[in-house]
C-alpha atoms as one frame of an Amber mdcrd trajectory, in Angstrom:
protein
  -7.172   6.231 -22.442  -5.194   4.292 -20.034  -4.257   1.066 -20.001  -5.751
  -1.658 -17.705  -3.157  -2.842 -14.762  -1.708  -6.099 -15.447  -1.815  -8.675
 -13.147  -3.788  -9.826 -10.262  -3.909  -7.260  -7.566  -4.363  -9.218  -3.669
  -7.769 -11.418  -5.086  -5.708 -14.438  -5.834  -6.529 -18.463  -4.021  -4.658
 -18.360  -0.974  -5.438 -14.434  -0.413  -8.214 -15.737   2.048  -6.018 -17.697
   3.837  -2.909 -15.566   4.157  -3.579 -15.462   7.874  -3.942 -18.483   8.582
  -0.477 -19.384   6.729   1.226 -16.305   8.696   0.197 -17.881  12.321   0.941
 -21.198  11.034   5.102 -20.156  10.418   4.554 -18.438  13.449   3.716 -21.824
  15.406   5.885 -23.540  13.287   8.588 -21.428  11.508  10.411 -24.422  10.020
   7.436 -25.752   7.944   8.724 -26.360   4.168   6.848 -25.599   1.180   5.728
 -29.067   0.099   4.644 -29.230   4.320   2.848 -26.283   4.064   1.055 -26.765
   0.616   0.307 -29.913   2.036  -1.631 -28.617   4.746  -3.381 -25.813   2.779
  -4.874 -28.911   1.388  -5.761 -31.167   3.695  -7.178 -28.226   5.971  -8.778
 -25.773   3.500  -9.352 -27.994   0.445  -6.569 -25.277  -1.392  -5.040 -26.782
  -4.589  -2.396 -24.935  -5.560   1.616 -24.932  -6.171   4.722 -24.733  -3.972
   5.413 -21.892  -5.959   2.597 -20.158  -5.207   2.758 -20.941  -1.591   5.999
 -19.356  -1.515   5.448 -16.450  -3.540   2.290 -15.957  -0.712   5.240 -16.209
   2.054   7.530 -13.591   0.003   4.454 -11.125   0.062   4.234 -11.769   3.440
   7.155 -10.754   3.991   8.506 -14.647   5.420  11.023 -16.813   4.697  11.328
 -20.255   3.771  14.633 -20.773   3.672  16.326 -22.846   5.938  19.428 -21.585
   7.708  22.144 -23.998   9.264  22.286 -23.621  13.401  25.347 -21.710  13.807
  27.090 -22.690  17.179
């Protein structure tokens, strides 16, 4: 016997959606995770957490953190 793999491998809310959320930071790279949840919302009716929005992003391999201009 073996056990059973914890956790929640790729079927989670916003796993339908990841493409939309990677062309969206694409449009608009400086979006910020309230922004962005906010939009998941309003456009897809998607409940969910900052948190989870930017643990989506780190999969993703994104960032959401903002940098200072340097210059």
């Amino acid at each position: 016997l073996e056990p059973k793999r914890q956790g929640n491998p790729g079927r989670g809310t916003l796993s339908d959606v990841a493409g939309w959320v990677r062309d969206r930071i694409a449009v608009r790279p400086d979006l910020t995770l309230d922004e962005l949840t906010a939009e998941l919302e309003a456009q897809h009716g998607l409940t969910v957490h900052r948190s989870s929005v930017g643990r989506l992003l780190h999969r993703l391999g994104l960032s959401h953190k903002k940098r200072p201009e340097s210059g």
